[in-house]
TORMAR-9798 format. One record per residue (C-alpha): residue in three letters; x, y, z. Coordinates in steps of 0.05 Angstrom, whole numbers, plus 32768, in hexadecimal, padded with zeros to 4 digits. Layout:
<kolzas>
ALAXYZ;...
</kolzas>
This chain:
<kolzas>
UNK777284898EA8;UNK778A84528ED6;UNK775384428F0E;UNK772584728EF3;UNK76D6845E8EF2;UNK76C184418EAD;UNK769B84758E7C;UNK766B84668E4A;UNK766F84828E03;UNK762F848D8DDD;UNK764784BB8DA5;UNK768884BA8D85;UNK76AA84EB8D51;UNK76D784CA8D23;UNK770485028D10;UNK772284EA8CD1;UNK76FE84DD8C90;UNK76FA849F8C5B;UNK770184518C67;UNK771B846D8CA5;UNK76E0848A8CC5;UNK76AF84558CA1;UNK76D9841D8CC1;UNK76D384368D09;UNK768B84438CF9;UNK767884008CE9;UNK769283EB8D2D;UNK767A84208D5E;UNK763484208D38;UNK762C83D78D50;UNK764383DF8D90;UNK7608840F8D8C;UNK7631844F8D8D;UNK7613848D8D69;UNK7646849F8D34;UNK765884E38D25;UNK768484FB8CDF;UNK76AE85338CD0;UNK76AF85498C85;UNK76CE85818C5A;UNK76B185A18C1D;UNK76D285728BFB;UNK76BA852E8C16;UNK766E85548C2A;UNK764F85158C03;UNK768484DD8C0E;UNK766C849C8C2F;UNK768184AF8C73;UNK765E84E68C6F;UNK762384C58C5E;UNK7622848A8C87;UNK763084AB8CCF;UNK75F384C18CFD;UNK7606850D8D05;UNK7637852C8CCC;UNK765A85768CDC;UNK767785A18CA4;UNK76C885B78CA8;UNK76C385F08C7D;UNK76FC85F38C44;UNK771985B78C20;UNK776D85B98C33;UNK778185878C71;UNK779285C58C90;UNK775385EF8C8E;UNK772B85AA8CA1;UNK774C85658CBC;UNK7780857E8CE5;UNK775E85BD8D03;UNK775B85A78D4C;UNK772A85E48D59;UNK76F485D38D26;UNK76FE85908D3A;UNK76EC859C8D81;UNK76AD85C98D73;UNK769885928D49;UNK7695856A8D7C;UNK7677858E8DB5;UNK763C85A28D74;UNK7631855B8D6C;UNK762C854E8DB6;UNK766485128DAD;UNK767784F88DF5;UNK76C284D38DD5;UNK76EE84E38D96;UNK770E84AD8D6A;UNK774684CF8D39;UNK774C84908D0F;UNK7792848C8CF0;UNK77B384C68CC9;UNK77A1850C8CD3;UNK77A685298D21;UNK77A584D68D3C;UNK77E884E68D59;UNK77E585278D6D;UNK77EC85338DBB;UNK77D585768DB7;UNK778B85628D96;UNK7789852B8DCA;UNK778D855D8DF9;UNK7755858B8DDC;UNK772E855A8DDE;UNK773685448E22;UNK773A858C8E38;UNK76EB85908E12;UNK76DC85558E4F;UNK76CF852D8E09;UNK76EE84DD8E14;UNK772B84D28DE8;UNK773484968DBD;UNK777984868DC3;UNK77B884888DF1;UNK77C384C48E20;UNK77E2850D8E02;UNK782384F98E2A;UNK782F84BA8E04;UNK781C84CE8DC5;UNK7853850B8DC5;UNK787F84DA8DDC;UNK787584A38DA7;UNK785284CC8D72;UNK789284F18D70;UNK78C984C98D4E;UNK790084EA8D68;UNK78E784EF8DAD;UNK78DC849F8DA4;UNK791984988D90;UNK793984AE8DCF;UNK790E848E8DFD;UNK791984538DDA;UNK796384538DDB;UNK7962846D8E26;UNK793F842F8E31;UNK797383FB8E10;UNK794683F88DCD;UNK797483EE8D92;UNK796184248D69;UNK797F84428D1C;UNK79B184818D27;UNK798B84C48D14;UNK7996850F8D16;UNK795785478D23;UNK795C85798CF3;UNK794885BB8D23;UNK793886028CF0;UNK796286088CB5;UNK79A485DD8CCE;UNK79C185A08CB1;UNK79ED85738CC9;UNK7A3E857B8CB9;UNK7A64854F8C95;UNK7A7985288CCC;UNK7A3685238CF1;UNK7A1B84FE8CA9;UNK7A4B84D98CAB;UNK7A3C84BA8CF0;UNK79FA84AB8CD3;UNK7A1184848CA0;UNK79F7848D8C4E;UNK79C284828C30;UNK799E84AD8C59;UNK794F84B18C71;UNK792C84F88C78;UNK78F284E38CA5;UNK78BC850E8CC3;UNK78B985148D06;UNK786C850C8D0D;UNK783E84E08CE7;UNK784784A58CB3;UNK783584968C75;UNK787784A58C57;UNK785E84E78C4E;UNK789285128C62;UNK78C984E38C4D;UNK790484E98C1B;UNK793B84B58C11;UNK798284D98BFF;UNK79BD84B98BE7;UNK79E484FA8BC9;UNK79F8852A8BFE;UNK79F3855F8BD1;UNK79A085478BCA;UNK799885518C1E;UNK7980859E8C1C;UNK795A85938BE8;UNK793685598C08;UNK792D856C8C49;UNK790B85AC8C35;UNK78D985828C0D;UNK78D285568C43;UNK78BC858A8C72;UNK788785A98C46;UNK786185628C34;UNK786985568C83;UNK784F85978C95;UNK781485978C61;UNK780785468C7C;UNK7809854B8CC4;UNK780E859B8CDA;UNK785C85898CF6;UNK789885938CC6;UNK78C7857A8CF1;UNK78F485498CCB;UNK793585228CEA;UNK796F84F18CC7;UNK797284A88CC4;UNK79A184798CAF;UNK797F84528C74;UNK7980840A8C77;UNK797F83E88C2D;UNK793B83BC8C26;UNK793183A88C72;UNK78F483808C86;UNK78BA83AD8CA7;UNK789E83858CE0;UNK786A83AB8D0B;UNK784483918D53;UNK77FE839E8D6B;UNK780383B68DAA;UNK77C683BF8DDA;UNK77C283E28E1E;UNK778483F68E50;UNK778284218E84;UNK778983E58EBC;UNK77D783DC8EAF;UNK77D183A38E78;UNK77F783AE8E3B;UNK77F983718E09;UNK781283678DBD;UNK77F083488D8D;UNK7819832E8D5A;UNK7838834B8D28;UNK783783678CDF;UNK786483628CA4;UNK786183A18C7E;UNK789983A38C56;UNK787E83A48C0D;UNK787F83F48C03;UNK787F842A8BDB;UNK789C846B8BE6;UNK78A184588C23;UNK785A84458C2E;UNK784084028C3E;UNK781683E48C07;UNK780C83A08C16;UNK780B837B8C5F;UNK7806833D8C7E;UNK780283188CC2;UNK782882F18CD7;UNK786F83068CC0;UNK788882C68C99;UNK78CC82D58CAE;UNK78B082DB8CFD;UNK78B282958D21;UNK789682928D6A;UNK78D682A08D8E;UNK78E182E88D66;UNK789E82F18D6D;UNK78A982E48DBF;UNK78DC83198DAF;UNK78BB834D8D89;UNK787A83528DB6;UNK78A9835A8DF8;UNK78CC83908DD3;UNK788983B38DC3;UNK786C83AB8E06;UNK78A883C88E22;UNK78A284008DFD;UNK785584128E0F;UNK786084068E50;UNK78A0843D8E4D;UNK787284728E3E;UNK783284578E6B;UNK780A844B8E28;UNK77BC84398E24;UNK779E84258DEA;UNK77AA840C8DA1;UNK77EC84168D91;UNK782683F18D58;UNK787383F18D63;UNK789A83F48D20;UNK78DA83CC8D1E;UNK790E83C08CE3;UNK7927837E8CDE;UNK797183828CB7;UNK7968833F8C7D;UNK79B483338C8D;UNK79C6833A8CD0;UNK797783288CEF;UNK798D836A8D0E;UNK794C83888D2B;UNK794383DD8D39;UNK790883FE8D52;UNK78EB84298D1F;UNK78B584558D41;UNK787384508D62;UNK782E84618D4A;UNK780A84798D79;UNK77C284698D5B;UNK7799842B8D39;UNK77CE841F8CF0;UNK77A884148CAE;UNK77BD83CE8CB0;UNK779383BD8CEA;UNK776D83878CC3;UNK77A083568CC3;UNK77AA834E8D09;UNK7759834F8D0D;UNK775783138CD8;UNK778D82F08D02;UNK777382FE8D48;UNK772E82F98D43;UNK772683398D6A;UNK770B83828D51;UNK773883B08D66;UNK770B83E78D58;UNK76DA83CD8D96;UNK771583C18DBE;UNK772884098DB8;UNK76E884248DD2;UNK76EA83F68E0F;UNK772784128E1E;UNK771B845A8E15;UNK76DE843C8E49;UNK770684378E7E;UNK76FE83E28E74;UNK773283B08E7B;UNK774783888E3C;UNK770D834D8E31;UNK772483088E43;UNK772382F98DF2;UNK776883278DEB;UNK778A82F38E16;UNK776E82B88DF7;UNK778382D68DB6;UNK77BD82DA8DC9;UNK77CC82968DE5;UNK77AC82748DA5;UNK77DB829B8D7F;UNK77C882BF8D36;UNK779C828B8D0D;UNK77A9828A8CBF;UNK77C582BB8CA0;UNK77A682FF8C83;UNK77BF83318C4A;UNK77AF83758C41;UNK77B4839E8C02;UNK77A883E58BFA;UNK778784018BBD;UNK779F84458BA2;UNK779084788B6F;UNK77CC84808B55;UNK77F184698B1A;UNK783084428B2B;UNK784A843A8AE8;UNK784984908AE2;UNK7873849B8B13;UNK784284848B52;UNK781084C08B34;UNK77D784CE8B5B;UNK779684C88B2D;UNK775C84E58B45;UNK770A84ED8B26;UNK76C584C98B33;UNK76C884848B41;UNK768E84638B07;UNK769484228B24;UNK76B784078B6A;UNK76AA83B48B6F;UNK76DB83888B90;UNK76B983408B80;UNK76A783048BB0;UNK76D882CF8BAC;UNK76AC829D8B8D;UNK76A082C78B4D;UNK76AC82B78B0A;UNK76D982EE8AEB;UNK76A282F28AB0;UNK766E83068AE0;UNK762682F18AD8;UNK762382CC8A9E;UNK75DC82AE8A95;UNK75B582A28A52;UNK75AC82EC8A3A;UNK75E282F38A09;UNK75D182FF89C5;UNK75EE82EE897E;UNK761D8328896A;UNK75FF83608944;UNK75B8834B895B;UNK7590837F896E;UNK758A837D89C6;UNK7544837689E2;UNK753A83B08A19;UNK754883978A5A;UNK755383B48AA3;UNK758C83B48ABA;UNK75A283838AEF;UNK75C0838E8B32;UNK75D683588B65;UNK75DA83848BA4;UNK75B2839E8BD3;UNK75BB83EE8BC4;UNK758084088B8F;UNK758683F58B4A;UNK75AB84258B1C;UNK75B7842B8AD7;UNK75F4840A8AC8;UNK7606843F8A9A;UNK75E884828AAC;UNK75F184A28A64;UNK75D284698A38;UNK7587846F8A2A;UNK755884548A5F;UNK754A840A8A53;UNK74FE84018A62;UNK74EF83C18A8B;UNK74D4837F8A6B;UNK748A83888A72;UNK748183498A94;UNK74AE835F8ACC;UNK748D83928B05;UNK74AF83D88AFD;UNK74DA83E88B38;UNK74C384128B71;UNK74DA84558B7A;UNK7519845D8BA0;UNK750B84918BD4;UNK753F84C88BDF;UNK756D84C08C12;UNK755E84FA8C4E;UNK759685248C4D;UNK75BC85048C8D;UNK758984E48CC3;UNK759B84C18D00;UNK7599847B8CFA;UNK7589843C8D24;UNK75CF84118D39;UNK75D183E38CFE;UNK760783AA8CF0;UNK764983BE8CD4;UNK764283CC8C86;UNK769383C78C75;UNK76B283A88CAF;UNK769A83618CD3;UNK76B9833B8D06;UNK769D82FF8CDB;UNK76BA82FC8C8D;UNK769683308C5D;UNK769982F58C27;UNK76B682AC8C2B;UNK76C4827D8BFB;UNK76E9823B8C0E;UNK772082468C37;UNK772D82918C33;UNK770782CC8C49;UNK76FA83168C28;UNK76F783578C4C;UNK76F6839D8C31;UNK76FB83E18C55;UNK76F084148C22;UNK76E8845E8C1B;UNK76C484638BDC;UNK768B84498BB7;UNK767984478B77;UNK765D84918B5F;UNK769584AE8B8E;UNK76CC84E88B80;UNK771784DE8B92;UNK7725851B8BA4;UNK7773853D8BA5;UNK776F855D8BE3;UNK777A85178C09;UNK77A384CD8C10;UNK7790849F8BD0;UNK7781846B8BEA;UNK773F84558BD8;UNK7736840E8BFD;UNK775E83D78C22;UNK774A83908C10;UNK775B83538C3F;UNK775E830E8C40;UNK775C82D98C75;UNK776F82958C5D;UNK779282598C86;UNK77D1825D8C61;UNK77F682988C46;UNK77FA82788C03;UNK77AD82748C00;UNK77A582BF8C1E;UNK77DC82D98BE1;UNK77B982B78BAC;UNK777082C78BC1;UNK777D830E8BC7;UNK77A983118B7F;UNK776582F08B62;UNK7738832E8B8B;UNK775983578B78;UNK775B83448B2F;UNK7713833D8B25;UNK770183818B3E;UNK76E383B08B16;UNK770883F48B2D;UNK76E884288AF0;UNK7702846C8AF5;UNK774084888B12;UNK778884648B03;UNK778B842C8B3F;UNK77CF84038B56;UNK77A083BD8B50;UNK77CD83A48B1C;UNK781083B48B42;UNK77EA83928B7E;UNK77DF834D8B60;UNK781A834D8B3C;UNK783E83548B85;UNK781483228B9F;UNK782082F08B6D;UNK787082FF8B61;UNK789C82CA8B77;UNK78C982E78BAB;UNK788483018BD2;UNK786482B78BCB;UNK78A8829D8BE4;UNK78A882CE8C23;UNK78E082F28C11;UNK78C7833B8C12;UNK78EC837F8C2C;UNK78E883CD8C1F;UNK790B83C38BE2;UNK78DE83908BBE;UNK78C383BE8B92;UNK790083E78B7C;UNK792783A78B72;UNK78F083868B42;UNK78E283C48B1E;UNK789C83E98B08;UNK78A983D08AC0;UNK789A83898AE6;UNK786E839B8B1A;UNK784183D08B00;UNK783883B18AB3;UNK77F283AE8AA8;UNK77CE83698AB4;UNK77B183648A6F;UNK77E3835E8A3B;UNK77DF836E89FB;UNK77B8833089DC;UNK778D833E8A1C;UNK7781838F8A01;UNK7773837C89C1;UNK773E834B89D0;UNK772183848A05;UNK772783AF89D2;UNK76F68387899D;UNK76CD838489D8;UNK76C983C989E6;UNK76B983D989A1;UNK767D83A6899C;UNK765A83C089DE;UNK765D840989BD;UNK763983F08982;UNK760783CA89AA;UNK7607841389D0;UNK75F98437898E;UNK75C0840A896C;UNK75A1840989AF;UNK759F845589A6;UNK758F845C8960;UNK755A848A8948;UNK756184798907;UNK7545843B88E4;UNK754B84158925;UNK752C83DB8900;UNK756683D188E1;UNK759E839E88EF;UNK75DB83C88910;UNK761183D488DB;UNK75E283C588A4;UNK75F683F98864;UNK75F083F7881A;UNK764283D78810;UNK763E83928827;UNK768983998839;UNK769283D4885A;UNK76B383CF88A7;UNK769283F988E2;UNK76D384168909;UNK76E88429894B;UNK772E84438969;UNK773E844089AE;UNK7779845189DB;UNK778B843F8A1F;UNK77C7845D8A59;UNK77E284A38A42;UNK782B84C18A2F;UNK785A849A8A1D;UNK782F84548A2E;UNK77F684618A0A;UNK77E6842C89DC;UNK77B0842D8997;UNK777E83F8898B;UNK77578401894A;UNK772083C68938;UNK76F683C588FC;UNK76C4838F88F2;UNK7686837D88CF;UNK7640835588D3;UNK761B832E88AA;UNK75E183438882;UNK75B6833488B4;UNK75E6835088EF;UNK75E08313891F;UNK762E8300890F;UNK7670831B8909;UNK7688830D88C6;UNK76CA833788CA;UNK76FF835488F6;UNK7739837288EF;UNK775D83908931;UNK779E83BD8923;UNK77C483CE896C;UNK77F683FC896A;UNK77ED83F8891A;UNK780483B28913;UNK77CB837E8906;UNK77C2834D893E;UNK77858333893A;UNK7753831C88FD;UNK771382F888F2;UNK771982EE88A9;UNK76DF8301887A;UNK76BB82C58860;UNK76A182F78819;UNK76D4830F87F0;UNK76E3836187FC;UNK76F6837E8846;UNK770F83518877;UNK773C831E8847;UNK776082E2884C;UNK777782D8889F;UNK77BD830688A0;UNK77FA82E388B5;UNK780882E38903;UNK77C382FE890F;UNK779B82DB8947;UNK775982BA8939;UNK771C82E7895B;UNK76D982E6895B;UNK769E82FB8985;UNK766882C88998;UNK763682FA89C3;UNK7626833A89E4;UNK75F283348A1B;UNK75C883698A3C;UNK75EF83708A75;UNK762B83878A53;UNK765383498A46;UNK767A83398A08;UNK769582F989FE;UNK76D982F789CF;UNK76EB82B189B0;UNK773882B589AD;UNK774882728986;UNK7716824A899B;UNK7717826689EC;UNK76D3828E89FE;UNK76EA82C58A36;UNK76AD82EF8A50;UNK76BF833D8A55;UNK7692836F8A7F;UNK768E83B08A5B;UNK767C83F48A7F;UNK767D84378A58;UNK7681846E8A6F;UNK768684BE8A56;UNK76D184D18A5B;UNK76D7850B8A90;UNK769385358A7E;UNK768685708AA3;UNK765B85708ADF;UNK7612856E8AC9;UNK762585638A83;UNK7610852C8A4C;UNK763584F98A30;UNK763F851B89EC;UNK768E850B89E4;UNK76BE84D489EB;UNK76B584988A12;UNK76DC846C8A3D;UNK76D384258A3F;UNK76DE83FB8A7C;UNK76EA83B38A6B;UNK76FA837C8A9C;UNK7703833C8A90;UNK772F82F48AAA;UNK776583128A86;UNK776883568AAB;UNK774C83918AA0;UNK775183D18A70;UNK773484208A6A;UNK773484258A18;UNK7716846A8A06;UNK76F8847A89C6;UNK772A84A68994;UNK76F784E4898C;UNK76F984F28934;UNK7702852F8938;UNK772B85518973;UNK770C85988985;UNK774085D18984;UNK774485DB89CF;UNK7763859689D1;UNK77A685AA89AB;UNK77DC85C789DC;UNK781285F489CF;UNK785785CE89BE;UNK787D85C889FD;UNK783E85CA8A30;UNK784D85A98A6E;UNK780C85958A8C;UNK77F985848AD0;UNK77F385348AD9;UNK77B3853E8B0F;UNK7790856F8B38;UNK77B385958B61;UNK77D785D08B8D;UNK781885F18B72;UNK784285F58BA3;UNK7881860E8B7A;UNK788B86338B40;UNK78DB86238B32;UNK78E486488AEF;UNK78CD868C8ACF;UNK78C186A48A8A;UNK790C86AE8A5E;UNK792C86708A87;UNK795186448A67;UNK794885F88A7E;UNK795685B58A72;UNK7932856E8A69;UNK791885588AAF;UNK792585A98AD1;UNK78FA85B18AFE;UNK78BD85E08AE3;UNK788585DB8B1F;UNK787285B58B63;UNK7833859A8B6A;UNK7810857D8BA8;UNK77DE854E8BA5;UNK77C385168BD0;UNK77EA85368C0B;UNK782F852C8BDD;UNK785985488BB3;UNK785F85418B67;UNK7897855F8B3C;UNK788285768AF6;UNK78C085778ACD;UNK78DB85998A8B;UNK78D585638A57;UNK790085868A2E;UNK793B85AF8A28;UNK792085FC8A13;UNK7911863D8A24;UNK78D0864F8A52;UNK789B86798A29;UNK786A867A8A5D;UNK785686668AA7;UNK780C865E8AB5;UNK780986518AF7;UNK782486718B40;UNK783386498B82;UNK77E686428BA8;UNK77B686338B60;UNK779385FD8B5A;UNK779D85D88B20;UNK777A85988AF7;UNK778E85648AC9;UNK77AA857D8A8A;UNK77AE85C68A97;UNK77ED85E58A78;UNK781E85F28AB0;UNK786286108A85;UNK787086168A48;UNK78B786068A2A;UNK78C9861889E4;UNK78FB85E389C4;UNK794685F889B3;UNK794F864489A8;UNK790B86558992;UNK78DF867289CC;UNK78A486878997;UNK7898863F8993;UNK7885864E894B;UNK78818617891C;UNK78A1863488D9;UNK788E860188AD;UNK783F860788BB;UNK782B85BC88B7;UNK77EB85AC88E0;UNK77FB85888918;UNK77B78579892C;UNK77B3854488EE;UNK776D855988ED;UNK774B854788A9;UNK771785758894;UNK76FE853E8855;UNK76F98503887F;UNK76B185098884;UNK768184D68865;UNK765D84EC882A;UNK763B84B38817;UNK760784AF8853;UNK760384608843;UNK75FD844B888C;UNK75B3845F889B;UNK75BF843688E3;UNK75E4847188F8;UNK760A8449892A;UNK764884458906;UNK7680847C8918;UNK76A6847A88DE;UNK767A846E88A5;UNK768884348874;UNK76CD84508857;UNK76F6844F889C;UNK7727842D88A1;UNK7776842E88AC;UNK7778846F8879;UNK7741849088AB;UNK7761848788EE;UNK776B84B78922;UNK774984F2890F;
</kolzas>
């Protein structure tokens, strides 16, 4: 440590996994550091994986069995030869006793010393050497085995109270309580999430103060004695306790608090003879300017970026100096002095569903595209688009980046090339994981990754597109950042980012995001913990595209599967699409989009001309109300224009997948991706598909309403189902119990937290599928609850509740295009088979 000679550090293990790992990659890789991954089963073929020099396998799939097994970790890196370990953020990064393993292996450590990790990394050992130090700190009480505080202990503390585990972050591990009689309850489910999380189930009390600013400082420390701080970070937009969105600087801090803050931070580094990367958390009370240290985190934070846009510095390369045995460069101090330039925002994309409860959602990622900020929501739209109905020249498909060109949808027939253009070379495979030349950073830059005008994009990411969220780990999927010169500019270029990505697969927060980013109190500056509770999900977490915004994705959606289908057609492909022996007939499509209680039912019928290069009718039903109409111009289907119904029509569909909707006389260009709906590995697309439609309106996922629902769809009445994959971790009721609506019937862990599945019903329990330890996935029947007194479940009165109907077929065979569905007679008597 102090005075020792410097070491150099040619191959680093990153012992973490995700953006994480890919983000400390990009920087060690230039600095022309040999980078060496870590992987379960599970992430075998992520994008760390497959971007690091060496790779080793942690056999198993849990955090447990892989992640935070300090003795796997270690032979890992002794295998690999790795001279230093990095342990990112999360995981074992603030664990003294891996730090020591690895030191102990005569392997260089990436981070502060064991001693001052348990000192900090513990939060009530911080605590105390905080207040033994004059650091105003919140009161608190350790829970140590099974005991809990007395009456008048908790009442010292003060209510609402905070159940906080002792190690790690994340607010994993974390439980707010405002009923005494909740405490047990939530302490006991605090210490299994923190125990799964971070291998310590150690949990304490704090006093919870209502919606408080979170204000965090960069701290930074070598080996020579200097310890600095570098700005801070307001991180107060949250939810369950976990930052979402941050930003530096604070817009509450002015220079003298900020004076105030870094002193306090430096003060407590020093206390504990910290080296290295480092952040001290502080509350700051909104009505007394009251300030209380928090905790320490004893590692690099996930909002690093911020401070990086701000300061000009990569603290990434800063780290490895220090772990060097170098001083901190000149450029730290100058930093410093200048003070932070701009200001930068951070949001961080999830796979969860906010509007379900904060659900995690988890499956293959079919498309992952955050835009440039110079990009026109409609995308490319050149001169390829087509009248409507017209049948589409075979094109390639186009691709504007520099990976290998790939069918922009896998399960469509292969579009030939034109045969002026050259074919494209092979793409040769990729060897299975060589060692490759130091090459510049691929996701992080010290320059912008994109700039447009005054602002500047950067996104660290964990997946790509073609990659799996898995439930075994965080779901967090990417953090995107902008650096602008004001904070206004910064909020608003981000909302627009974030808006025009094209996020197809699992349920994302991106909505939530820009709605936060554009709401009025967060423009205005006046954020806290509370922010989101106070406005309210049925604000915040509304979807972006509203309903005339769904229907018109909807028509689009519809049009691109009948371009789909007459591109496919086997059958009189000479034919104009839709072309059958009843002038009048309408082709027909149903769609839905969200599930439960939110789902919502688009159903468009529409028509072309006799020569099927325009739309002569439309009719589009949502929910079973008409909304939208392009009257027929020939008597028949279609009719006069209904009352209240909005004017729409559809002036093109190009080649690339663009539809553009004329909504009363205003063109808006919609990109189109569909996909099969959830097929099994290997398989076809033979069933339903979903339909990915972004636009400037927002986005939507409309799936195709399958005719004819196979048997193994129907469920039993009263089947609770699990929301997402999973592991039971409790089975709270048996078979003959009696419960009631919202009992709890199971515990499910996911993501590294815990989900409740509760009785939706009042009833008796016929049957329990599952035991604590399965594994379970989406949909499978959990518990079944028969309604009222009746535990058969039996339904007396034998009506089908399938609403399958066996005559709906089409007898008259009058479409010979075979790209219509629903033959000629569908219609509103026809739906929803």
């Amino acid at each position: 440590m102090k005075g020792a000679p410097p070491t150099t550090i040619r191959t680093l293990l990153v012992a973490n996994r995700g953006e994480i790992a890919r983000r400390i990659f990009a920087t060690a890789r230039a600095m022309g550091i040999t980078c060496v991954a870590v992987h379960s089963d599970a992430d075998a073929e992520s994008p760390h994986v497959l971007e690091a020099d060496l790779s080793v396998r942690l056999p198993g799939t849990s955090p447990a069995d892989t992640y935070l097994c300090t003795d796997l970790l270690v032979e890992a890196c002794l295998a690999s030869g790795a001279d230093a370990v990095h342990p990112g953020y999360g995981f074992l990064s603030e664990s003294a006793d891996f730090a020591r393993a690895v030191l102990d292996a005569g392997v260089t450590w990436v981070g502060p010393p064991p001693t001052a990790i348990e000192a900090m990394g513990s939060k009530v050992t911080a605590k105390d050497l905080m207040r033994a130090a004059g650091v105003p700190t919140l009161p608190s009480f350790t829970i140590h085995g099974d005991s809990t505080p007395d009456e008048d202990e908790l009442a010292a503390l003060g209510w609402p109270l905070l159940v906080k585990a002792s190690a790690g972050g994340g607010g994993r591990g974390m439980r707010l309580v405002t009923d005494p009689d909740d405490l047990a309850a939530a302490v006991s489910a605090a210490r299994r999430e923190a125990a799964s999380a971070f291998g310590d189930g150690t949990v304490f009390l704090e006093r919870f103060v209502t919606d408080p600013r979170h204000i965090e400082v960069q701290v930074l420390a070598d080996t020579q004695g200097t310890t600095v701080a570098l700005f801070e970070r307001e991180c107060s937009i949250q939810r369950r306790h976990q930052k979402i969105v941050e930003e530096s600087p604070s817009p509450v801090v002015d220079a003298e608090l900020r004076r105030h803050l870094g002193d306090a931070a430096v003060a407590a580094a020093r206390a504990v003879g910290y080296v290295n990367a480092g952040t001290v958390e502080f509350v700051l009370e909104p009505s007394t300017g009251e300030l209380s240290f928090l905790e320490m985190n004893t590692r690099l934070q996930v909002e690093h970026p911020v401070t990086e846009a701000v300061s000009g510095l990569d603290l990434v390369r800063l780290q490895l100096l220090v772990a060097q045995g170098l001083p901190l460069p000149e450029e730290v101090h100058q930093a410093i002095a200048a003070g932070p330039i701009g200001h930068a925002v951070e949001a961080r994309l999830y796979a969860e569903d906010p509007a379900a409860g904060w659900l995690p959602s988890t499956g293959p990622i079919h498309r992952f595209a955050v835009s440039p900020l110079d990009r026109p929501t409609g995308g490319d739209r050149t001169p390829t688009a087509n009248p409507v109905g017209e049948a589409l020249p075979t094109v390639r498909a186009r691709t504007v980046s520099s990976e290998p060109p790939r069918d922009l949808h896998p399960a469509w027939p292969a579009w030939p090339a034109w045969p002026a253009w050259p074919a494209w070379p092979a793409w040769p495979a990729r060897p299975a994981r060589p060692a490759r030349p130091a090459r510049p950073a691929r996701h992080f830059r010290p320059a912008p990754s994109s700039e447009a005008g005054t602002a500047t994009l950067r996104v660290d990411s964990g997946v790509e597109t073609g990659s799996v969220v898995s439930p075994h780990y965080d779901s967090m999927l990417a953090k995107v950042i902008i650096h602008a010169r004001s904070r206004a500019e910064a909020l608003s270029a981000l909302a627009g980012v974030l808006e025009r990505a094209e996020l197809h697969g699992p349920t994302t927060n991106r909505d939530l995001l820009v709605r936060i980013l554009r709401h009025d109190d967060v423009v205005a500056g006046r954020t806290d913990t509370g922010l989101i509770d106070r406005v309210g999900l049925d604000t915040l977490a509304s979807p972006l595209a509203d309903d005339h915004a769904l229907v018109r994705h909807a028509v689009a959606a519809a049009l691109a599967a009948q371009v789909a289908r007459r591109a496919g057609a086997t059958v009189q492909a000479s034919l104009p699409t839709g072309w059958r022996n009843s002038p009048n007939g309408l082709q027909w499509a149903s769609l839905t989009t969200g599930s439960g209680e939110r789902q919502r039912r688009v159903e468009v019928r529409y028509r072309f001309d006799r020569t099927g290069a325009r739309l002569a009718a439309l009719e589009v039903d949502l929910d079973g109300a008409r909304v939208a109409q392009l009257a027929d111009d020939q008597p028949g289907a279609g009719g006069e224009q209904a009352d209240g119904a909005d004017r729409l029509d559809v002036t093109s569909l190009s080649t690339d997948h663009v539809v553009v909707v004329d909504a009363s006389g205003v063109s808006r260009p919609y990109r189109v991706h569909r996909v099969p709906l959830d097929p099994p590995p290997g398989a076809e697309r033979t069933g339903p598909v979903v339909t990915y439609v972004d636009g400037p309106d927002g986005s939507s996922r409309l799936v195709e309403v399958e005719r004819f629902a196979p048997p193994s769809a129907q469920l039993a009445a009263g089947s609770s189902v699990s929301p997402m994959p999973g592991g039971v971790t409790r089975v709270a009721v048996a078979v003959g119990d009696r419960v009631e609506h919202g009992d709890v019937l199971v515990v499910l862990e996911a993501m590294k937290m815990e989900h409740t599945v509760a009785a939706a019903t009042g009833g008796t329990v016929t049957a329990v599928q599952v035991a604590a330890g399965d594994q379970v996935e989406t949909g499978q029947v959990l518990v079944v609850v028969s309604p009222g007194d009746d535990p058969t479940g039996d339904d007396p009165t034998g009506d089908d509740p399938t609403g399958d109907d066996p005559t709906g077929d089409d007898p008259t065979g009058d479409d010979p295009t075979g790209d219509d569905p629903a033959g000629p007679a569908a219609g509103p008597q026809k739906e929803a088979r």
